[in-house]
Backbone bond lengths (Angstrom), bond angles and torsions (degrees), N, CA, C in turn:
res aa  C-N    CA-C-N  psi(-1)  N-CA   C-N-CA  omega(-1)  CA-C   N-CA-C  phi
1 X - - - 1.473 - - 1.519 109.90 -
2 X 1.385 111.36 162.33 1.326 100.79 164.82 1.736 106.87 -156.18
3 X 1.444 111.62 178.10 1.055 127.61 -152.95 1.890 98.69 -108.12
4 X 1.338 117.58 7.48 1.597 114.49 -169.46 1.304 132.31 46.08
5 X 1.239 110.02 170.78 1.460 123.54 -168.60 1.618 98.59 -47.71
6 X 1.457 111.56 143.53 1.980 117.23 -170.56 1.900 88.05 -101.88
7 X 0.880 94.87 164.40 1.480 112.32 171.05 1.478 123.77 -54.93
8 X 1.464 94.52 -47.58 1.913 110.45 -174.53 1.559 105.85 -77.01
9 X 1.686 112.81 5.08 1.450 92.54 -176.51 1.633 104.40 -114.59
10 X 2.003 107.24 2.76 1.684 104.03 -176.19 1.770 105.50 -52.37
11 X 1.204 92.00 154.09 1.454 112.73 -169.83 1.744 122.48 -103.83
12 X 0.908 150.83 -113.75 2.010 161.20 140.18 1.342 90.29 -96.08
13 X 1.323 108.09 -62.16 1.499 131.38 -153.67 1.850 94.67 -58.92
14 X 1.039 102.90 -56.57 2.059 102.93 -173.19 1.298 91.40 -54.33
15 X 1.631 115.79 -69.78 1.645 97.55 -160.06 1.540 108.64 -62.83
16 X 1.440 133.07 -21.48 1.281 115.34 145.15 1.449 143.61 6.70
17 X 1.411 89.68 -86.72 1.624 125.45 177.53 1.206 99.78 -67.49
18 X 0.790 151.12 -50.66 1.480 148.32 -161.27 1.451 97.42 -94.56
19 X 1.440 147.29 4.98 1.511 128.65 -161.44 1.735 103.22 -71.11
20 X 1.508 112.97 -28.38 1.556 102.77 172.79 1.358 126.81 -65.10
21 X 1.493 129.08 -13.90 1.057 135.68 -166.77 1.912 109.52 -77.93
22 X 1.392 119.93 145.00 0.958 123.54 172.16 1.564 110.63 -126.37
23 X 1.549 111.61 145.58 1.217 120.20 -165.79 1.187 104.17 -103.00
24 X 1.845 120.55 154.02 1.488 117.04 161.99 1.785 97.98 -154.15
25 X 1.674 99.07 94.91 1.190 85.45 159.76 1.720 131.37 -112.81
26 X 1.065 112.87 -119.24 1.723 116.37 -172.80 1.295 127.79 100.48
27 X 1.581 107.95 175.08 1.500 110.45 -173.86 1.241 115.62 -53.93
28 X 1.176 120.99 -176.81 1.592 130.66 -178.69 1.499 102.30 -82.31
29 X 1.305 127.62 149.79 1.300 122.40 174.32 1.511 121.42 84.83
30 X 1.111 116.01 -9.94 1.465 131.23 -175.74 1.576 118.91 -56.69
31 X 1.443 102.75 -38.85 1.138 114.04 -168.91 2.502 116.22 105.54
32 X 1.254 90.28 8.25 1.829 96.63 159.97 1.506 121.36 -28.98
33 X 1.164 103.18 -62.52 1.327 109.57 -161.68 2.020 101.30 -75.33
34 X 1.479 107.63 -42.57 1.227 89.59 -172.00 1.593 132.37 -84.30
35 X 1.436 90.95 -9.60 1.672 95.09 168.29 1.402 109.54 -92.82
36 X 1.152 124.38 1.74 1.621 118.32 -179.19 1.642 100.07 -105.88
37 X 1.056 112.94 -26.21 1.834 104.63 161.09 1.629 107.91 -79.24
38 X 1.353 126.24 -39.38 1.258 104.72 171.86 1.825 126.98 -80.01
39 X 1.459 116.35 -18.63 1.119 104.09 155.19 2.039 134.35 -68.96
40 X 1.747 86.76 -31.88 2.341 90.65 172.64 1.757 78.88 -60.07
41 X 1.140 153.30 -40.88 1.437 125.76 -137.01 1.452 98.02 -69.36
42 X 1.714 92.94 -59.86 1.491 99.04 -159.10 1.916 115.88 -86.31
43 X 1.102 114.35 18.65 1.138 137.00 163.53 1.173 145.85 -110.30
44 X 1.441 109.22 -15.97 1.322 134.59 152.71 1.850 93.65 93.09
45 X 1.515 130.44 11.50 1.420 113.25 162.87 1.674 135.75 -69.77
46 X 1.434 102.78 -178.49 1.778 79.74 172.03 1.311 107.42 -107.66
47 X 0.995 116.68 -172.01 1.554 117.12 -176.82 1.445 117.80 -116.65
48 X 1.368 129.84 142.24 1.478 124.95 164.38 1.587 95.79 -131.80
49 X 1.615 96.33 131.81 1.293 112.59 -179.66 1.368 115.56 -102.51
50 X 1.369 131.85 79.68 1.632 124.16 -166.79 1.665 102.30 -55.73
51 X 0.838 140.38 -5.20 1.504 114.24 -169.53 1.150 84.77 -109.03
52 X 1.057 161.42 -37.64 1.556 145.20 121.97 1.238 126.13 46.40
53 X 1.199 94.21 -97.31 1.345 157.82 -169.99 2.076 96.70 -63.94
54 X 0.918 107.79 -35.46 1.459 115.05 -156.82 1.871 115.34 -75.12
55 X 1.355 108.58 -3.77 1.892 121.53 160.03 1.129 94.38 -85.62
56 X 1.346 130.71 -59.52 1.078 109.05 -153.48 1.836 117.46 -76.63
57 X 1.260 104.20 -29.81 1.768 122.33 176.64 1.933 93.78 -52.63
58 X 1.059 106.15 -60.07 1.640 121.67 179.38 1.763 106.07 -27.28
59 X 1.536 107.83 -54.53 1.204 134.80 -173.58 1.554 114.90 -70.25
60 X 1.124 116.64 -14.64 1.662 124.58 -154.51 1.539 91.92 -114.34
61 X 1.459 132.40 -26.78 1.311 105.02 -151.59 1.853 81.05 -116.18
62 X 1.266 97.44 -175.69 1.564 125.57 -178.77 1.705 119.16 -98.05
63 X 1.493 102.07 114.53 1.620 83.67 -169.30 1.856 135.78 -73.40
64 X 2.013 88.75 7.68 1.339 106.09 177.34 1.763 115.89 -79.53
65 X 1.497 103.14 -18.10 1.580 126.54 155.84 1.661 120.69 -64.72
66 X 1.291 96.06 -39.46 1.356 105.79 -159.98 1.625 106.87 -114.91
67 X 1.430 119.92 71.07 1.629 111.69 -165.73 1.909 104.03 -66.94
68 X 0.978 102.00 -50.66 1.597 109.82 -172.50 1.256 122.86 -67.00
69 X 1.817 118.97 -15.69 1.399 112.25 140.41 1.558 122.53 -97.36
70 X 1.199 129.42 17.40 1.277 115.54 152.00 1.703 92.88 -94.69
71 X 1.372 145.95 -50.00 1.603 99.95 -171.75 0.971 112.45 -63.39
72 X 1.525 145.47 -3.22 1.349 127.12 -176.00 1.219 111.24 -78.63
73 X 1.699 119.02 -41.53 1.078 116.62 -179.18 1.805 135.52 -62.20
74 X 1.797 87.86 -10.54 1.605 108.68 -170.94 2.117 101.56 -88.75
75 X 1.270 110.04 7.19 1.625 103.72 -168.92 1.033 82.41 -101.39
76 X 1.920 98.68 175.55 1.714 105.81 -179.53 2.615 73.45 -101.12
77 X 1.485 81.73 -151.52 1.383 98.49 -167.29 1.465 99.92 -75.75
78 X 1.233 107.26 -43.19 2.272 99.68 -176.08 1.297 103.04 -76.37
79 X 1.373 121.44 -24.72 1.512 97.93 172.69 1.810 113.73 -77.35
80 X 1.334 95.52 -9.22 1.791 83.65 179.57 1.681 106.79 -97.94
81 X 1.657 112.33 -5.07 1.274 83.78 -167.48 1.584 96.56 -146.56
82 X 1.217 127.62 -7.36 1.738 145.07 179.18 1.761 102.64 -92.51
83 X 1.263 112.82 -69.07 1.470 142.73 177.07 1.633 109.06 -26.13
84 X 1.190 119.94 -53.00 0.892 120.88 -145.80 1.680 108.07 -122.12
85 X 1.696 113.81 149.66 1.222 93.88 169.41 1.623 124.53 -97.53
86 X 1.354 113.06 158.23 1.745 104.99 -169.95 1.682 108.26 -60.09
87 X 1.209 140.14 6.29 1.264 111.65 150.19 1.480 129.26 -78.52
88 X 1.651 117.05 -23.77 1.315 114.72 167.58 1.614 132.03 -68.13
89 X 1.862 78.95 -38.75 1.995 78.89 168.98 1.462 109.57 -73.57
90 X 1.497 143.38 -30.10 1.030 100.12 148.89 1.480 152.20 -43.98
91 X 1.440 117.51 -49.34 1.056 150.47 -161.21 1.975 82.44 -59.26
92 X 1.609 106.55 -81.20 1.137 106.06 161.18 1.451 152.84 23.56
93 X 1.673 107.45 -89.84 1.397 156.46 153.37 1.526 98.55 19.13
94 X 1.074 159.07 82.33 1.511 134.30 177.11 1.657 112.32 -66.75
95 X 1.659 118.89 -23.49 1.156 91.54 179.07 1.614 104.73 -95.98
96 X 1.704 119.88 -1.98 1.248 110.57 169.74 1.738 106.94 -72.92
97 X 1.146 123.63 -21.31 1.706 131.56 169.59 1.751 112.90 -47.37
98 X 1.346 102.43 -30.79 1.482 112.86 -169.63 1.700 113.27 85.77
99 X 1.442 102.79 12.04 1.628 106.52 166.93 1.254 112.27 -50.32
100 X 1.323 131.26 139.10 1.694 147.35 152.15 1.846 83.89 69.62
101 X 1.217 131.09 44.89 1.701 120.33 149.65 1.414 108.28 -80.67
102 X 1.718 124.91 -19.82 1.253 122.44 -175.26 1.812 100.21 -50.72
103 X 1.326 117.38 -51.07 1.615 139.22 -160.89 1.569 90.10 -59.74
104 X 1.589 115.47 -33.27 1.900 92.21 -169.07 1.843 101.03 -85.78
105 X 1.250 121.66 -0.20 1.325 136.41 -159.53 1.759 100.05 -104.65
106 X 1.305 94.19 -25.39 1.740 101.79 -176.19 1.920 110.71 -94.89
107 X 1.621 95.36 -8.41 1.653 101.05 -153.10 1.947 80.94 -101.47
108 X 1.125 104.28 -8.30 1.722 107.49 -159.71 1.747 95.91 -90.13
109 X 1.312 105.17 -49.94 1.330 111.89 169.50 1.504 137.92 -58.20
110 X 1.668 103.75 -24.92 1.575 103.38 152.02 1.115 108.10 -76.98
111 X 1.197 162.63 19.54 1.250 142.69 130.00 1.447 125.49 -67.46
112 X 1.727 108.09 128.09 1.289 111.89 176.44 1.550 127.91 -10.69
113 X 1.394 129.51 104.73 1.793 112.17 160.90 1.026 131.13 -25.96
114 X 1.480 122.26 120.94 1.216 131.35 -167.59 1.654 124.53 43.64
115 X 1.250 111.73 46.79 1.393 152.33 176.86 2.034 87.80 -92.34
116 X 1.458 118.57 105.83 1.741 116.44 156.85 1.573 112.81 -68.79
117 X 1.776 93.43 122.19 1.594 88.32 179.92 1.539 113.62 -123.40
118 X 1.254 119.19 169.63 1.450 110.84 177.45 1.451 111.91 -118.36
119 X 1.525 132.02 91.67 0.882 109.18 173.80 2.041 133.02 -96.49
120 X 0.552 105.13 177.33 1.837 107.57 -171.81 1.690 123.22 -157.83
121 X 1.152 101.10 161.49 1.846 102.98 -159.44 1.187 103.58 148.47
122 X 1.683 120.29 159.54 1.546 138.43 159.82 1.351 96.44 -87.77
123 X 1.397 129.99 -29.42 1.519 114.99 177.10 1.738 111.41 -55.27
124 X 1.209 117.60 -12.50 1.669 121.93 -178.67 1.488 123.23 -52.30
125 X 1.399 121.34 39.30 1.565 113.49 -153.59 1.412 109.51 -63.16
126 X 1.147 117.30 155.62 1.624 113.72 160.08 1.231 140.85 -50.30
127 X 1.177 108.55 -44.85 1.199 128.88 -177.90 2.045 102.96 -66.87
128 X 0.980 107.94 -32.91 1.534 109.89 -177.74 1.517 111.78 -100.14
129 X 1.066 112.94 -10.25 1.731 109.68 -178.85 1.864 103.78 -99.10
130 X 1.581 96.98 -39.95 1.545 91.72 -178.59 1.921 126.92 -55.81
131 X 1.127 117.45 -7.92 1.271 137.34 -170.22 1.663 104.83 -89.63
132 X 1.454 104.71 -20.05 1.582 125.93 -164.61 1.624 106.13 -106.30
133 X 1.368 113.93 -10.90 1.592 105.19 -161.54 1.602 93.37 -94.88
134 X 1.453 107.89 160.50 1.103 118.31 157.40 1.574 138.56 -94.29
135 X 1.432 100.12 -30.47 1.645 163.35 164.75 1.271 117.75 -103.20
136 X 1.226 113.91 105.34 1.980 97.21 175.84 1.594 94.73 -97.72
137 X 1.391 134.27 30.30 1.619 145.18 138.85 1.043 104.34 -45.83
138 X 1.966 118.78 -43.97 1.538 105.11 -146.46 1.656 98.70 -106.91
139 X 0.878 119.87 56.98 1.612 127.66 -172.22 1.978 96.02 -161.67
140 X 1.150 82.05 147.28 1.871 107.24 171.47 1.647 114.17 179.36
141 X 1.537 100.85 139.03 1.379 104.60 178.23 1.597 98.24 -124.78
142 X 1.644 90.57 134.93 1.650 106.84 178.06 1.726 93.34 -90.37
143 X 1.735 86.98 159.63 1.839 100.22 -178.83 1.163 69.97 -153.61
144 X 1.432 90.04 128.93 1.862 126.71 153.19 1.366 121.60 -101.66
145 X 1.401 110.61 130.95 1.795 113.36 172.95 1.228 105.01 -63.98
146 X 1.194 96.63 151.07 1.909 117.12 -174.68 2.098 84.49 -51.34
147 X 1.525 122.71 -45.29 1.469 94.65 -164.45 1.381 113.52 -50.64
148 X 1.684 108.14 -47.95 1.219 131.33 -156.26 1.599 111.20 -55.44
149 X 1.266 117.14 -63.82 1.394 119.64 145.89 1.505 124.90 -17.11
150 X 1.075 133.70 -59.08 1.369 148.31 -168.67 1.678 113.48 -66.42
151 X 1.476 97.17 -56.69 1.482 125.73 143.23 1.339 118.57 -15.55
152 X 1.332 107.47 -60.09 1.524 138.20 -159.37 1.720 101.22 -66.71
153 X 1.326 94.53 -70.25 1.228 132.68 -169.74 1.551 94.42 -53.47
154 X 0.939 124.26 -73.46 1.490 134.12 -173.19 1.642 111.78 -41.72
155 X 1.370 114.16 -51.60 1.450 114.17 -172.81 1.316 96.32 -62.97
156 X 1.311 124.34 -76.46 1.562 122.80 -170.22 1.454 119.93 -34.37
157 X 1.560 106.05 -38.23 1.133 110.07 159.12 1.735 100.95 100.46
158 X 1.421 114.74 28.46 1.496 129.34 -152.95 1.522 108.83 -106.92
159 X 1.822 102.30 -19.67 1.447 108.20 -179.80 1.413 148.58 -48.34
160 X 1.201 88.33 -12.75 1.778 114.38 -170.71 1.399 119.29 -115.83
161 X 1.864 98.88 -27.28 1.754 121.44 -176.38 1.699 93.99 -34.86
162 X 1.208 141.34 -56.19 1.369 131.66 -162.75 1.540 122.05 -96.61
163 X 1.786 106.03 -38.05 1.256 129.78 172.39 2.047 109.55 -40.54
164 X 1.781 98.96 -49.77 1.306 87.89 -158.35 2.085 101.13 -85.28
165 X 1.222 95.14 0.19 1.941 89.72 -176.64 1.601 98.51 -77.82
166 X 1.246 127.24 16.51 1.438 123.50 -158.90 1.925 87.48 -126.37
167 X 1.494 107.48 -177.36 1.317 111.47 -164.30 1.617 110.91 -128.01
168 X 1.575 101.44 -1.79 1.604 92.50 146.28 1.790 82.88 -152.92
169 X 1.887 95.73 117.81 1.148 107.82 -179.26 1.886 121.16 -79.99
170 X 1.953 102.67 -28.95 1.347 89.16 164.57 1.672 152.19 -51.81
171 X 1.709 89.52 -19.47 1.454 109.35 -167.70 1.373 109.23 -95.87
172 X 1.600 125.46 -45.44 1.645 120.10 140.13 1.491 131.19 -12.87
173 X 1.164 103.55 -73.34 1.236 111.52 -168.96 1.639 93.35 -67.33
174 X 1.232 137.82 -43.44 1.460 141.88 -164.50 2.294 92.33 -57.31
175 X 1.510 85.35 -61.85 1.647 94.19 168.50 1.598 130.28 -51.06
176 X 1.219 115.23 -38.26 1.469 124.15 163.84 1.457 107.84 -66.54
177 X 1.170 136.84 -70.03 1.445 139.36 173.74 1.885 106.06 -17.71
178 X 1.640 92.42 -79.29 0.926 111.09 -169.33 1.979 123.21 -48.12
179 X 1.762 90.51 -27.67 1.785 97.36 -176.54 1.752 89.18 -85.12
180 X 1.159 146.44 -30.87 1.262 136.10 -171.90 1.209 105.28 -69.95
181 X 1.723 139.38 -49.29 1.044 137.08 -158.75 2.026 97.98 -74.79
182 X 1.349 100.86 -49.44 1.678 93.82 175.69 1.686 112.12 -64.93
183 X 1.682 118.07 -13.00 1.421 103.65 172.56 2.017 118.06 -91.75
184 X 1.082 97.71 10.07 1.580 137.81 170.37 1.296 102.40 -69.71
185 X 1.173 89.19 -88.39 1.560 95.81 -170.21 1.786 126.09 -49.84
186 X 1.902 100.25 -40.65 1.160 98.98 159.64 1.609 144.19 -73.64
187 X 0.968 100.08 10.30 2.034 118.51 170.47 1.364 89.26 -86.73
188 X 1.759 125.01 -68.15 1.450 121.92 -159.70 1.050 96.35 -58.64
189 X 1.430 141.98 -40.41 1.498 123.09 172.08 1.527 125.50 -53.59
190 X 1.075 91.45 -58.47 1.769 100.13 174.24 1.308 123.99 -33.35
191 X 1.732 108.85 -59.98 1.245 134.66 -170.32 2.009 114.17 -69.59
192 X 1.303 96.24 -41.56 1.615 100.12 163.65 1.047 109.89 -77.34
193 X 1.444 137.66 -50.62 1.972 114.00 168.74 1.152 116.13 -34.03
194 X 1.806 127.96 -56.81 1.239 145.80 -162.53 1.718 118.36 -56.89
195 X 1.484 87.54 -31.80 1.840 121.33 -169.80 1.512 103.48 61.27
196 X 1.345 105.74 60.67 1.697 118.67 169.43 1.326 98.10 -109.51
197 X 1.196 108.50 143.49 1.638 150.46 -179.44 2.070 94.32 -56.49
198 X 1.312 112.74 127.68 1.436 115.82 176.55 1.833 100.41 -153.27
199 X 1.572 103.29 139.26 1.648 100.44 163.85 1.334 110.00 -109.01
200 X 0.977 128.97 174.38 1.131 126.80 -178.34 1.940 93.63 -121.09
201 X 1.489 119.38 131.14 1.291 129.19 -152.55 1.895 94.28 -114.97
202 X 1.218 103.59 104.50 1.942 108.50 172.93 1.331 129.57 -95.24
203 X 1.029 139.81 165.51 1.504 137.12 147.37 1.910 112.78 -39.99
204 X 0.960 121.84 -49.54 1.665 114.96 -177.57 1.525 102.61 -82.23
205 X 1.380 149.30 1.52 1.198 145.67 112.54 1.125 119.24 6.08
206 X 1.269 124.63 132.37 1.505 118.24 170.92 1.671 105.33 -132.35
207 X 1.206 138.00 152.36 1.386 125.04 -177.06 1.832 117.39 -62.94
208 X 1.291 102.14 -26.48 1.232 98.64 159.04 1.386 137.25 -44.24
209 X 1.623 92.03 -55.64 1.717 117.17 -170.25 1.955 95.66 -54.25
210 X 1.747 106.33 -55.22 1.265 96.41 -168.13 1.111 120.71 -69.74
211 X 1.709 126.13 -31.69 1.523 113.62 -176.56 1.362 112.48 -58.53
212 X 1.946 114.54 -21.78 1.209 88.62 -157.87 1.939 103.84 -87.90
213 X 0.959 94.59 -7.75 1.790 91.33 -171.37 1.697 88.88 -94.86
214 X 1.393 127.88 -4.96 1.444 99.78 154.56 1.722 125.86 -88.05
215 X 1.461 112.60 -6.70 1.525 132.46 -173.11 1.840 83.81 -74.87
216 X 1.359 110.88 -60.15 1.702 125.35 -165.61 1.346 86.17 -50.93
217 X 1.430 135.60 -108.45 1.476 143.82 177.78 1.838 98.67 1.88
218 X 1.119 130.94 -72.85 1.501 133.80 -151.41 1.712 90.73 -84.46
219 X 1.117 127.15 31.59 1.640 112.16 -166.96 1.238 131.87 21.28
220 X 1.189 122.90 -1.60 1.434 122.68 -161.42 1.488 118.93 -71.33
């Protein structure tokens, strides 16, 4: 198995190959997935959905590659999500580590040459995509306010999906909240060192408002 091409080894030639590709990452809850299916629609790209994608990436790599998803995979649920406080599970994170991003870099490349693609995910870090751009046009990371998120979370109705498999679900979910908003903040950090393009995603937002200042950002 393997873990794919690493970040520190993109080349002219990678960001090359990839110059059609457009990025969308950010916090959880932001809204990724739904403006990047409604922009492949009306644009005619394809789509890659990393969270998708993310059993099977799990499956592909080696956990002697991947230390921080084999301990994750070795806890029961309170140690991943009661146990601990949200700076470690960040800290933690294997896919906040950038473990198995080689696999979304390898999954991009079976797609046809010069094939426009859309890809999306919180696995999108800065630090690993900027090495890949050709254009830093074609990259943006959304950040959602802790409401907006919550918001998020609530309609779908997704808020609890992990909170309640655990054995005190208030304090989870208090811990999940809390590790997303500090993994928030650390993209907007990232991404302003990097001088990559980021919105910041609110409650008075409307899906309109964001596709269109992500259409503006990607020139397209």
């Amino acid at each position: 198995m393997t873990v794919g091409p690493k970040a520190e080894d993109a080349t002219p030639a990678l960001s090359t190959r990839l110059r059609e590709v457009y990025w969308i990452g950010g916090g959880s809850g932001a809204g990724k997935s739904t403006i990047a299916r409604r922009l492949a629609a009306q644009y005619g790209l394809s789509l890659l959905a990393t969270d998708d994608a993310m059993p099977d990436h799990a499956s592909r790599v080696t956990l002697d590659d991947c230390p921080f998803l084999s301990d994750f995979i070795a806890m029961d649920m309170d140690q991943r999500w009661v146990n601990r406080d949200p700076e470690t599970m960040l800290e933690t994170f294997h896919w906040f580590r950038g473990e198995g991003f080689g696999l979304i870099v390898e999954d991009l490349l079976r797609q046809p040459e010069g094939s426009a693609v859309i890809v999306e995910g919180f696995r999108l870090l800065p630090r690993l995509v900027k090495p890949l751009l050709g254009l830093s046009s074609r990259a943006i990371w959304l950040l959602p306010t802790p409401d907006f998120r919550r918001a998020a979370f609530d309609s779908r109705g997704t808020a609890w999906e992990i909170p309640r498999r655990t054995t005190k679900p208030e304090r989870a979910l208090r811990n999940l909240l809390e590790r997303d908003r500090l993994f928030t903040e650390r993209l907007r950090n990232e991404a302003t060192l990097l001088d990559l393009p980021v919105i910041d995603v609110h409650t008075a937002m409307t899906e309109d408002d964001l596709a269109a200042q992500v259409t503006e950002s990607f020139e397209l």
